[in-house]
C-alpha positions in Angstrom: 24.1 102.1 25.2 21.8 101.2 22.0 19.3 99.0 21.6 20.4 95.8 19.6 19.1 93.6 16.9 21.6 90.6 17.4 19.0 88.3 18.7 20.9 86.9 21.6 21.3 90.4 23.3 19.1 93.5 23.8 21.9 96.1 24.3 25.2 96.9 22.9 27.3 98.9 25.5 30.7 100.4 24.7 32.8 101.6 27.2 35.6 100.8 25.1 36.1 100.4 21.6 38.8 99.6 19.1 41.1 96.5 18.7 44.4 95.9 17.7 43.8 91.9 15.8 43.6 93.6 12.4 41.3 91.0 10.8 40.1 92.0 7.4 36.6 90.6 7.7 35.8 93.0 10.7 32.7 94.7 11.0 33.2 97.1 13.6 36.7 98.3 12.2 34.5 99.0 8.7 31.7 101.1 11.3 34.3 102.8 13.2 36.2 104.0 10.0 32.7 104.8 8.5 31.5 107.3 11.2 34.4 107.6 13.1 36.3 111.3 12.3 39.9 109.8 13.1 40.8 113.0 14.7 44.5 113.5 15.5 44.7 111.0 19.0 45.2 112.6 22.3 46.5 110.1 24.5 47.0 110.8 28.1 50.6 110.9 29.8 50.1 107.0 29.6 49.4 106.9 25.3 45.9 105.6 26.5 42.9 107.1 24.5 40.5 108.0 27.4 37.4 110.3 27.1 36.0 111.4 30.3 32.9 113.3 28.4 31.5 113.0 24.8 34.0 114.0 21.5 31.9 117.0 20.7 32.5 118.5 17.0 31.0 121.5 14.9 29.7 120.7 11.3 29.6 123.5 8.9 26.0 124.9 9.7 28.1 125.3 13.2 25.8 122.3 14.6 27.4 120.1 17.3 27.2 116.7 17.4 28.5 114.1 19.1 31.3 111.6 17.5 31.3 107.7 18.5 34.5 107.0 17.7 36.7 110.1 17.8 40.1 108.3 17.4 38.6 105.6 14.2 39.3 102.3 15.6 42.5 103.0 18.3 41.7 101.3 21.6 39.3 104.0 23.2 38.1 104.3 26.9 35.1 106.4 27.2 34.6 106.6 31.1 31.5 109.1 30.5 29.5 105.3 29.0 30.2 103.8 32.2 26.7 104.3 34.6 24.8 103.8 31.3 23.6 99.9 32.4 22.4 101.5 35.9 20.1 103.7 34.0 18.3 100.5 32.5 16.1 99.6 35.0 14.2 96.3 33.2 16.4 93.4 33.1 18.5 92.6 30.2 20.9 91.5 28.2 24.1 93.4 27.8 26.9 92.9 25.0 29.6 94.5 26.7 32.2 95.9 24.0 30.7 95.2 20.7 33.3 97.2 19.0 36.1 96.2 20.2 38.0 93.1 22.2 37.8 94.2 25.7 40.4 91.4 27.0 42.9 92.1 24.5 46.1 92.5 25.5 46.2 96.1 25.3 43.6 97.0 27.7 45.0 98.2 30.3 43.4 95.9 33.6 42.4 99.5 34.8 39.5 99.4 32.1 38.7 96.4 32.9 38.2 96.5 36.9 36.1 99.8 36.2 33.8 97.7 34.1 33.7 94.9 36.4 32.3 97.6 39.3 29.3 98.3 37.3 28.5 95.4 36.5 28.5 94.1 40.0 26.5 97.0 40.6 23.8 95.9 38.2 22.0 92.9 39.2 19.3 92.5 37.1 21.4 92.4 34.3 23.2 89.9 32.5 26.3 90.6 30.7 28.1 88.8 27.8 31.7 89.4 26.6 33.2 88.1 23.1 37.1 87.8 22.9 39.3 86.2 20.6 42.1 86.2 23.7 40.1 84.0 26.2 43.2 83.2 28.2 42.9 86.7 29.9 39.4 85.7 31.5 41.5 83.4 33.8 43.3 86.2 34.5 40.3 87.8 35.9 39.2 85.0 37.5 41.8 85.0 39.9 40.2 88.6 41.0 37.0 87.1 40.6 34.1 88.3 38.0 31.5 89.4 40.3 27.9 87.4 40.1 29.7 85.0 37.8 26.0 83.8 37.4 25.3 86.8 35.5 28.0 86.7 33.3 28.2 84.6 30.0 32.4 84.7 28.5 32.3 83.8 25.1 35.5 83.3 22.6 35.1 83.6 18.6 36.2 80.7 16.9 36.4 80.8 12.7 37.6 77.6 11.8 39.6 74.8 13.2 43.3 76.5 13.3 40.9 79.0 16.3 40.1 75.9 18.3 42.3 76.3 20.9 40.5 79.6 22.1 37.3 77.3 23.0 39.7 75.0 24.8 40.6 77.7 27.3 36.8 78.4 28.1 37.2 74.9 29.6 39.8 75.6 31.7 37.4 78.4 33.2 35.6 76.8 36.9 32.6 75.0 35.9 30.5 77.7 37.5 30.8 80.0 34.5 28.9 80.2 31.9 30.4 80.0 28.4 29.9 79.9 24.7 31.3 80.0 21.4 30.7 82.7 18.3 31.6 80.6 15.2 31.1 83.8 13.0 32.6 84.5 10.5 32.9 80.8 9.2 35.5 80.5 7.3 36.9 77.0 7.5 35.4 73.8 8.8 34.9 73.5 12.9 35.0 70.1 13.3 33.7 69.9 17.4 33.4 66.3 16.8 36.8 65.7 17.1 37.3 67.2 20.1 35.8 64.4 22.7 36.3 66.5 25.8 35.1 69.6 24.2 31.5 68.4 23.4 31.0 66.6 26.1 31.6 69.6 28.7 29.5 71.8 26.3 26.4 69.3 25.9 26.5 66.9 29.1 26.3 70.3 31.6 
């Protein structure tokens, strides 16, 4: 869990990392591959990167340290990150997943659902999610996200040929709160031309 400068959060927590969407204007790939030591992968009998305690390594003073992303940018589950938010007592913000796409297609649901448990756990604390595969939040809904009132689910949308992602968050129950990261921008988002769209975003 770290303390964030993106101004619409205060933490960044990463219970998983990695993604699979290969977009070339990524920044967490470019941090991942930076400090990440890309160590040969040990997946479990299910080819699932899963860390149930820190990556520890020796440097050549024989220090240990800790690595953040053992495996570079390979979908990761670090179970040992998960009661980090219960250890913040003040409320806050939460980023869940900043360096990765937790609803991507490969996560396994598992991940997920262990996610979704602490957060219902956490009350005073709101969490936000960013995925460019907003269709799997329906998916969830159906399970239900607890305290939906605490949770924001936000898609990133770069241009107009991404517009359909924000078109799913309106297919979500009106009870959820949603938004839209239009970052990078790298074609025109014309909102304007998409009637039902602004008017669910900016009547509510």
């Amino acid at each position: 869990m770290n303390k964030s400068k993106i101004e619409w959060t205060d933490y960044t927590w990463n219970p998983v990392t990695g993604c699979l969407h290969g977009c070339n204007y990524c920044y967490a790939r470019r941090i991942a591959e930076r400090f990440g030591r890309e160590y040969k992968s040990f997946k479990n009998n299910k080819g699932l990167n899963i860390l149930d305690k820190p990556f520890e390594s020796y440097t050549k003073c024989m220090d240990i340290s800790i690595d953040p992303y053992p495996y570079g940018f390979e979908p990761t589950f670090y179970k040992y990150r998960l009661d980090e938010p219960q250890k913040i007592k003040k409320p806050s913000k939460i980023f869940v997943s900043s360096m990765g796409d937790l609803f991507g297609d490969w996560v396994p649901d598992e991940w997920i659902g262990q996610i979704l448990q602490v957060i219902e756990k956490c009350s005073q604390h709101k969490f936000l999610f960013l995925t460019k595969n907003p269709k799997r939040y329906l998916d969830i809904d159906e399970q239900g996200f607890a305290n939906p009132d605490r949770v924001w689910l936000g898609t990133t949308v770069t241009s107009n040929k991404d517009i359909d992602r924000a078109l799913e968050l309106l297919k979500l129950p009106k009870h959820y709160n949603t938004f839209l990261s239009i970052e990078p921008l790298l074609g025109p988002v014309d909102l304007d031309k998409y009637e039902l769209l602004c008017k669910t975003w900016f009547d509510a």
